[in-house]
Structure formats: structure tokens, C-alpha cells
C-alpha positions as CSV (number, residue, x, y, z in Angstrom):
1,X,8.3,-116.6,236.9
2,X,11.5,-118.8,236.8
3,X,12.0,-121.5,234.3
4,X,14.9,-122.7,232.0
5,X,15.1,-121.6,228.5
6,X,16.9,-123.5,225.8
7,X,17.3,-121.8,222.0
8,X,17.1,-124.3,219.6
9,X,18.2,-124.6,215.9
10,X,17.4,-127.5,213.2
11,X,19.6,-127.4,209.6
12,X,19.7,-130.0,207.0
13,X,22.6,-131.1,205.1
14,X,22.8,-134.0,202.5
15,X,25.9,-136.0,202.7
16,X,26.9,-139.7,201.7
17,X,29.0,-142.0,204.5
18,X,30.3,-145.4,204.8
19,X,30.6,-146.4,208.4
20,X,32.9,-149.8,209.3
21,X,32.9,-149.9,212.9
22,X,29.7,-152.1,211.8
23,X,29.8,-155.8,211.7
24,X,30.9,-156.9,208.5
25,X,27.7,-157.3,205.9
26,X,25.8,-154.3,207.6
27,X,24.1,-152.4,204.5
28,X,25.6,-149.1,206.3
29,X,29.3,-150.2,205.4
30,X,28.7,-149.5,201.8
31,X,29.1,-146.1,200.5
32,X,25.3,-145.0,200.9
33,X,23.7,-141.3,201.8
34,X,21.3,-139.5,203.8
35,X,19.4,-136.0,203.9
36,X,20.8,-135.5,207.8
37,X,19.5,-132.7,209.9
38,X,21.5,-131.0,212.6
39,X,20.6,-129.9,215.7
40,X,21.8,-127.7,218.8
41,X,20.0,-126.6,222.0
42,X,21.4,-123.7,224.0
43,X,20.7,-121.5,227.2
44,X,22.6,-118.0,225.8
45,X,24.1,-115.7,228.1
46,X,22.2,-112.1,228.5
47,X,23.3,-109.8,225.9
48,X,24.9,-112.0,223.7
49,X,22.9,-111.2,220.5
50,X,23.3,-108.0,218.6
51,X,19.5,-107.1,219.9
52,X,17.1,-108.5,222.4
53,X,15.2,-110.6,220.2
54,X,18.1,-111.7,217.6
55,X,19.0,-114.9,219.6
56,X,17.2,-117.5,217.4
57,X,18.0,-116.1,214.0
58,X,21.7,-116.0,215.9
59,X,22.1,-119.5,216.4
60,X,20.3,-120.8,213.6
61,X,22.8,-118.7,211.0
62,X,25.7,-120.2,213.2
63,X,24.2,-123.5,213.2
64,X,24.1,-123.4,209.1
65,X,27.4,-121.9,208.8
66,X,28.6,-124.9,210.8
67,X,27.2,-127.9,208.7
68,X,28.2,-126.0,205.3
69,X,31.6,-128.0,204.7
70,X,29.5,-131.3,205.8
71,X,26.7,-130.7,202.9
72,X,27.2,-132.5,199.8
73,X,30.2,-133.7,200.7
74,X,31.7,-137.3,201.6
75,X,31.5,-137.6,205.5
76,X,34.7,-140.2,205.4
77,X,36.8,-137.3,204.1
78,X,35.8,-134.9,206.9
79,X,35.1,-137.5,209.8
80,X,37.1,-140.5,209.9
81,X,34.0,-142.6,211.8
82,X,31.0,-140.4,210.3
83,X,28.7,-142.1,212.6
84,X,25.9,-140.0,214.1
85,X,27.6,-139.9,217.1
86,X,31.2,-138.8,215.7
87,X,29.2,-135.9,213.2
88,X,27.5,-134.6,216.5
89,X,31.2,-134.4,218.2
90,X,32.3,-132.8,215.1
91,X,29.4,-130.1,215.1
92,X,29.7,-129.7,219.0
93,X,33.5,-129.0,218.3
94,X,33.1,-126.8,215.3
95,X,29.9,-124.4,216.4
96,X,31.0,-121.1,217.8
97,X,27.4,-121.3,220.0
98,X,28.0,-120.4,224.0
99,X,25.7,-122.7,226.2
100,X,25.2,-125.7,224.5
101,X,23.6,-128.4,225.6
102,X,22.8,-130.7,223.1
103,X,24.4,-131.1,219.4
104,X,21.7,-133.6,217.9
105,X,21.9,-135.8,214.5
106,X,19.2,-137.3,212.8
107,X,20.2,-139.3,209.7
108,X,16.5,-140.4,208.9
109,X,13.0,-139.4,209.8
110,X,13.0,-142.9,212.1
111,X,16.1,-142.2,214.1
112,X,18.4,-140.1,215.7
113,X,21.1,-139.3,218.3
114,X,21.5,-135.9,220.7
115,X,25.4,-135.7,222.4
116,X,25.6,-133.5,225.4
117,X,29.1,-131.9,225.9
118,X,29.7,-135.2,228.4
119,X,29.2,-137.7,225.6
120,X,26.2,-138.7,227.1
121,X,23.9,-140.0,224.2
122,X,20.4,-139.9,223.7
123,X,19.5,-142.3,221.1
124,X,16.0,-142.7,219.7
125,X,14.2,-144.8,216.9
126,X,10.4,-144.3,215.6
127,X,8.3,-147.0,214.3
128,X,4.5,-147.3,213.0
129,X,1.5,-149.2,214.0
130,X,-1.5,-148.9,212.2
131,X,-4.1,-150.2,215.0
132,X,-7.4,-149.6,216.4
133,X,-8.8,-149.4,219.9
134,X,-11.7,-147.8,222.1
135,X,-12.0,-146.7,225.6
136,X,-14.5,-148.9,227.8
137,X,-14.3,-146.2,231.0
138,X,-14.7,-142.8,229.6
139,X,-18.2,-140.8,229.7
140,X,-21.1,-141.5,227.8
141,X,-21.0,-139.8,224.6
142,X,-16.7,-139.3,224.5
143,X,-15.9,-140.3,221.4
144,X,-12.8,-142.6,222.4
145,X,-15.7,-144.6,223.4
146,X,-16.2,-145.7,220.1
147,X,-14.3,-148.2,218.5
148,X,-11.9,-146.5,216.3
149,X,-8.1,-146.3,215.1
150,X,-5.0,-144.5,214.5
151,X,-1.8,-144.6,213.0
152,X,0.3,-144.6,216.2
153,X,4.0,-144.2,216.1
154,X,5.9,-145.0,218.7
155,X,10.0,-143.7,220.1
156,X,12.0,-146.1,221.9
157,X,14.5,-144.2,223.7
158,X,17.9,-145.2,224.9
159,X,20.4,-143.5,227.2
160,X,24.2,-143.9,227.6
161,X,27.1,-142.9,228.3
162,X,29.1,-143.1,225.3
163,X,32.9,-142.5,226.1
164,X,35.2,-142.7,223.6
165,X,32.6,-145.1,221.3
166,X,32.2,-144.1,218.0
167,X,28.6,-145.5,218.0
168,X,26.0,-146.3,220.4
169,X,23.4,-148.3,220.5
170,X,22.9,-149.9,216.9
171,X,19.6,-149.0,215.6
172,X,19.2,-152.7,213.8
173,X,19.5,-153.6,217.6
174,X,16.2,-152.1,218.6
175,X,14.6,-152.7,215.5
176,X,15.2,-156.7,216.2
177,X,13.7,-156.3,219.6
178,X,10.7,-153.9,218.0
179,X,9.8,-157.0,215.4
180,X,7.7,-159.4,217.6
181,X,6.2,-156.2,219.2
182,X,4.7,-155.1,215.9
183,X,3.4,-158.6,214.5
184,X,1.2,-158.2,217.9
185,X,0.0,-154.8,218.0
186,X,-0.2,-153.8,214.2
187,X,-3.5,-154.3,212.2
188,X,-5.1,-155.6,215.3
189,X,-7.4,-154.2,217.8
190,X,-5.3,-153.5,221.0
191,X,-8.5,-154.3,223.6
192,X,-7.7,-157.6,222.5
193,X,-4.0,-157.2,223.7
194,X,-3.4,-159.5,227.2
195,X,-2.8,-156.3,229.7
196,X,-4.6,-153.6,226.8
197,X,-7.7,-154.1,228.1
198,X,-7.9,-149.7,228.7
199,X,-5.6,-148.8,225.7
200,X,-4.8,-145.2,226.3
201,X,-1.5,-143.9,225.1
202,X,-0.2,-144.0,229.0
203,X,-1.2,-147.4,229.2
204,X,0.2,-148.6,225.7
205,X,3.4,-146.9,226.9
206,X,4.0,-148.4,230.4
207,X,2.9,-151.9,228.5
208,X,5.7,-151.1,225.9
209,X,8.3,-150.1,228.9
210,X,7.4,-153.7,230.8
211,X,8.0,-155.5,226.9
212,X,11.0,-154.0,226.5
213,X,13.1,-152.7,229.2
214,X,14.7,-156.1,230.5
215,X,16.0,-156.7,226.5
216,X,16.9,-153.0,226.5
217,X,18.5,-151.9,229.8
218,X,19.5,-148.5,228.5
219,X,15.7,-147.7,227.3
220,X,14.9,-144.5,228.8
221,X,11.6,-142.9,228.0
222,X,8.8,-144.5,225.8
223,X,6.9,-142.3,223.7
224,X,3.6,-142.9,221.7
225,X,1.6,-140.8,219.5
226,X,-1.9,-140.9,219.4
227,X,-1.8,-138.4,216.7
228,X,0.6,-135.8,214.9
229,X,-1.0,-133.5,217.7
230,X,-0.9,-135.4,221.2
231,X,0.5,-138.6,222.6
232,X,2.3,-139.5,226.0
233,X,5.9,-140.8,227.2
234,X,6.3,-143.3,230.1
235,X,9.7,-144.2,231.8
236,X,8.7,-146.9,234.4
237,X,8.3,-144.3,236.9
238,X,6.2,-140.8,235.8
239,X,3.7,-140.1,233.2
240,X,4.0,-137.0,231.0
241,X,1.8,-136.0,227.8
242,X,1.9,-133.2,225.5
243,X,-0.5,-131.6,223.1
244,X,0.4,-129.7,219.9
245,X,-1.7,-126.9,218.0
246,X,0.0,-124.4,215.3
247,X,-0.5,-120.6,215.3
248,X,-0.6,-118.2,212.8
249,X,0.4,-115.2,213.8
250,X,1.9,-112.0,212.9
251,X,4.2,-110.0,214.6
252,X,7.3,-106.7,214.9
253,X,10.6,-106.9,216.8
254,X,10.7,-103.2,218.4
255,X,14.4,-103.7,219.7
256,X,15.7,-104.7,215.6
257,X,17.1,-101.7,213.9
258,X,14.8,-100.1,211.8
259,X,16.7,-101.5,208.3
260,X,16.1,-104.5,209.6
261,X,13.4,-106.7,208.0
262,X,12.4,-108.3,211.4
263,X,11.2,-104.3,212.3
264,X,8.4,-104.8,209.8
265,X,5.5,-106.6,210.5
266,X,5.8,-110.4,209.1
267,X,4.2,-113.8,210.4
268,X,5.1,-117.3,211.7
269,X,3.0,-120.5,211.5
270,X,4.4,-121.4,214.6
271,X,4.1,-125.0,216.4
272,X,3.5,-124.6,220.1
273,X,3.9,-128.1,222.1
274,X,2.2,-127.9,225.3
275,X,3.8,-130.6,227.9
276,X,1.8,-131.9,231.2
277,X,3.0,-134.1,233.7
278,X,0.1,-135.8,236.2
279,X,-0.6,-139.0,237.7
280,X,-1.7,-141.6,236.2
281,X,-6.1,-141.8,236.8
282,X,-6.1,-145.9,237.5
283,X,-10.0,-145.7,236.3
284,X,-9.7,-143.5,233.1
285,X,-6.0,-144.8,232.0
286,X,-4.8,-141.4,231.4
287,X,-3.5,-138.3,233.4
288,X,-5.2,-135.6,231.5
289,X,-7.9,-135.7,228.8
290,X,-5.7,-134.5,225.8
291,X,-9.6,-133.3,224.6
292,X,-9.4,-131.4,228.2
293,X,-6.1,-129.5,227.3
294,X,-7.2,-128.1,224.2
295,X,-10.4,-126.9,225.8
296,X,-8.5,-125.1,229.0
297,X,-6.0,-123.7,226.2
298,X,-8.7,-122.5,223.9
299,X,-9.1,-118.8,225.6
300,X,-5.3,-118.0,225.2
301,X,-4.8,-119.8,221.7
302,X,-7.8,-117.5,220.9
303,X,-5.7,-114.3,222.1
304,X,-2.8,-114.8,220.0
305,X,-3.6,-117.5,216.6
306,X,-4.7,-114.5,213.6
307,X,-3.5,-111.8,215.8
308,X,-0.9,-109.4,215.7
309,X,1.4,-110.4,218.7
310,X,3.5,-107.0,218.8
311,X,0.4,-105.9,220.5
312,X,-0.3,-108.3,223.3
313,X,-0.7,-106.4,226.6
314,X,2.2,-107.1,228.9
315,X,4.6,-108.6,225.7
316,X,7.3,-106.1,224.7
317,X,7.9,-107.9,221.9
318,X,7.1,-111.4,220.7
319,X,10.0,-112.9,220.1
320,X,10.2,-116.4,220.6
321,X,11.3,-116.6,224.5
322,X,9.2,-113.7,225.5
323,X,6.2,-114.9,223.7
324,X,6.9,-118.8,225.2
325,X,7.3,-116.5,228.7
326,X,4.1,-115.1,227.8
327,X,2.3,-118.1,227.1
328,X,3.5,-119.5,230.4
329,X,1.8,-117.1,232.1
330,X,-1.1,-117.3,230.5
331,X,-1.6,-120.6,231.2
332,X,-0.7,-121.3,234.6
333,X,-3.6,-121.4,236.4
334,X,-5.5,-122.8,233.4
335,X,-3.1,-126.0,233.5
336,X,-1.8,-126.3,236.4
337,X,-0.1,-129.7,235.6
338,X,1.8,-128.2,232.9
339,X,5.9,-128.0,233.2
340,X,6.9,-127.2,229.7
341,X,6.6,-125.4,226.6
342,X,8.4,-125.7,223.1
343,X,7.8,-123.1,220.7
344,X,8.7,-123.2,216.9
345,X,8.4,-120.5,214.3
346,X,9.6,-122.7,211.6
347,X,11.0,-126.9,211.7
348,X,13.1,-127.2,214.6
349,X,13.9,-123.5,215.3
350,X,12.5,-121.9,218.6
351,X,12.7,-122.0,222.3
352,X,12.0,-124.5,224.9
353,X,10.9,-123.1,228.4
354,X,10.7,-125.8,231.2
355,X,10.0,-125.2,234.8
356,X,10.5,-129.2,236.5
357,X,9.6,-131.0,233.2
358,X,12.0,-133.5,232.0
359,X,14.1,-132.7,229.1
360,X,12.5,-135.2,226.7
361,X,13.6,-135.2,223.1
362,X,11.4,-135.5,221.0
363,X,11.7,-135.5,216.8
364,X,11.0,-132.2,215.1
């Protein structure tokens, strides 16, 4: 089976920063500090790692050897404009990675920024709503029938080409236009909502996108999660959810020299993010039941969560891209409507497989 794989790395640094390309009297202008993390995503050539297997570990040591000088440091000494844009540059300039495709910083848990090598910037910011809701058209006896809630959080998403900026879109900026949004939609029942009538997280999405896109030409995607485990992104033309489950696992690299710790058998809880793209059912308000998903998945998450994966028929060995190749295949004709998978052994470190998904980026 064809598809695209990306490797992807996640490293922390801590680091104080003053930025003054802000208006004067922004809070960000004073000297001030953050617990960033940095992040790449690559498609490796064939062969470049010193075994079949070593890529991940590869790029993540590379990765951490990159941010070193930046941690515990003052970013003004290092970066004259330590924006999240201008640290990205500086990472994408620094890394000795082949392939990348994305250099990403997040300065909070709420925000972030991923560059591509064309200084095209992918900007996004989270917010909370602690709400409830119910679904008037699903079966007798679902229980999204019942009233209930959820702490949704939502991604606004912004897209642009940055050219020789220093800084995109000001985050401040989107929170301004995010303020009226959440005096309406937090504590509050969303049935109540004019036009939330059928609040699924597609709906709530596409309602966001028509809120917000004519303040906010450069919004790209909308994303909301129902939960930590599911939710849905919208940008005013295609639907796309995902659903989330962790596996514990175990597992032995055959191709790693036998010295190597990586021969032995050792474990993973990994994070495996399942991504679906269907239209959108006008009656139900949602392309796929995310209850349906887990219940298609459920034979293959049974085959590898407690399991040794070094013994899968038809896996060589389970590292990261075989095993997402692996699950691909396994899956195919249980979810047909699936286009992507991202696979994480720890925080931000795996693979991403896509086959026609869009390359959505979402927080780790």
C-alpha cells in the first residue's frame, strides 16, 4: 500500500525572551519565559539511519542536540527577534535532519506555530468551553441522547505566508475575536444556541468556521474536541474526525545490533490517532459515530494492546512506521473512510502515515 510517511520528534526547552516587534505595552515585551517545545516532521530518505528501525530515536537525538544552546538560555542573545516564528527558522537552519517539512514551536500549551522550509506558517491557538449539549436525532437508547456535557476545547487555525515577518498572526488577535464567542457558548447549553439546534462536534465546527472566518480571513481549519480521545476539524469545505486510544505494548527491533538495548524486549504506551474523513450525514450531524470507530477498531486494537508486537504475523519488526504500515492494513476494509494515522511511542515522537488526508496539525 502507498501512503506518505512523516517521522516526527517533540523536545522541550525552557528559555526566557523579550519580543519588541509587539506594540508598545504588550506584556510579551518584557523580559518574561516559557517551557517551549520543539518540533520537526520529516519524510527520511531509505537507508539513512544506522539500522532499519533507528529513524525515530535518529531524529529525536538530533532534534535535542539542536535546541541544547536554546535551553536555559536568553533567546535575545541567540535570536535577535525570538518570536516563535524566528526560533522555528533558527531550528530549521540549525537541525542536520534530511526531509524536513515542518520545524514547529509551541511556547504554551494554548498556542503554537509550525514553519515549512517556504515560510509558510501554520499558526494555531486552543481555548476551553465548559458546556453541555444532547443529540435530538440519534437512536433510542445512544447515550448522546441524553442531556449531558463536556469540557470542549477548541483550535482556531490560521494559515499564511509569512515572508520575511518576524511574527504572524498575533495570538492576542484571535483571542479578541474568541471573547464574544465564549460569553455565548460557555456554561450554557448549546441546543439553545441559534443554528446549534444538532450540536455535534461537525456542527459546532462549521458554526465556529461561519463566526469567524470573515474577522479572520487566514483561519484555516477549525478543530473541536469532544474529548481528550475524539473530536472533529471543519474548513468550510470537508469534514474530518479522528479518534484516539493508547496501547500498551511490548516489543524487539531484530535489525538493532545485539548490544543494543532496543534488541531486548521493552514497551511503549503508545498514542495511536485514528483520522477519518466522510461527508457530513445532514440527519445525524456527524460523518461517523466516533462510538462506531472504536467498535470497527476493537478486533485489531485487541491484536496488538498487551501483546508482544515483535510477533505479529506479517510485521518484521514493529518499529514505529512498520507497525503504523501494519495498522493501515489492518484496518482498511474495517474503515474504509479512514486516510491517516499518527502513531506516538512517547509525547510527540512517532510517525504519521497519510494516504489523501490533509496534513492537519494538531497539538501533541
Amino acid at each position: 500500500m502507498s501512503g506518505r510517511l512523516l517521522y516526527t520528534a517533540a523536545v522541550p526547552f525552557e528559555s526566557a525572551r523579550r519580543v519588541s516587534v509587539l506594540p508598545d505595552g504588550h506584556r510579551a515585551r518584557r523580559l518574561h519565559g516559557h517551557s517551549f517545545l520543539a518540533k520537526i516532521r520529516a519524510e527520511l530518505p531509505v537507508g539513512w539511519s544506522s539500522f532499519p528501525g533507528a529513524e525515530l530515536d535518529t531524529v529525536r537525538d538530533q532534534l535535542i542536540s539542536t535546541v541544547a544552546p536554546l535551553d536555559f538560555q536568553s533567546l535575545n542573545d541567540i535570536v535577535a527577534e525570538p518570536t516563535d516564528e524566528n526560533l522555528a527558522r533558527w531550528v530549521r537552519k540549525a537541525i542536520r535532519t534530511p526531509g524536513v517539512e515542518q520545524i514547529g514551536i509551541q511556547s504554551t500549551t494554548h498556542s503554537g506555530v509550525d514553519l515549512d522550509p517556504r515560510d509558510h506558517s501554520h499558526i494555531w491557538r486552543r481555548f476551553l468551553l465548559q458546556s453541555a449539549h444532547q443529540l435530538p436525532n440519534v437512536p433510542p437508547g445512544h447515550k448522546c441522547g441524553r442531556m449531558h456535557g463536556h469540557g470542549f476545547e477548541i483550535l482556531l487555525h490560521a494559515n499564511q505566508d509569512l515572508g520575511a515577518k518576524a511574527l504572524g498572526i498575533d495570538y492576542d488577535l484571535i483571542d479578541k475575536l474568541w471573547e464574544p464567542i465564549h460569553r455565548e457558548l460557555d456554561h450554557a447549553c448549546l441546543n439553545d444556541v441559534p443554528g446549534l439546534s444538532n450540536p455535534t462536534s461537525e456542527v459546532i465546527a462549521a458554526w465556529l468556521w461561519g463566526r469567524i472566518k470573515p474577522e479572520l480571513p487566514t483561519l484555516s481549519w477549525v478543530t473541536v474536541y469532544e474529548t481528550a480521545q475524539c473530536g472533529a476539524n471543519y474548513d468550510g469545505n470537508q469534514y474530518r474526525i479522528w479518534k484516539e486510544v493508547t496501547l500498551d505494548s511490548s516489543l524487539a527491533l531484530r535489525f538493532a545490533p545485539r548490544n543494543d538495548p532496543r534488541h531486548r524486549i521493552h514497551g511503549h504506551t503508545y498514542t495511536l490517532r485514528l483520522h477519518l474523513c466522510a461527508p457530513l450525514d445532514e440527519v445525524m450531524g456527524w460523518t461517523v459515530d466516533f462510538g462506531d470507530v472504536k467498535d470497527l477498531f476493537t478486533p485489531v486494537f485487541k491484536r496488538i494492546d498487551h501483546r508482544p508486537l515483535h510477533e505479529l504475523p506479517g510485521l518484521e519488526q514493529p518499529d514505529v512506521a512498520s507497525l503504523a504500515h501494519w495498522i493501515r492494513k489492518e484496518v482498511a476494509s474495517l474503515l474504509p473512510s479512514a486516510d491517516r494515522l499518527d502513531l506516538y511511542e512517547t509525547r510527540g515522537c512517532g510517525a504519521i502515515l497519510s494516504w489523501g488526508g490533509a496534513d492537519i496539525a494538531l497539538p501533541i
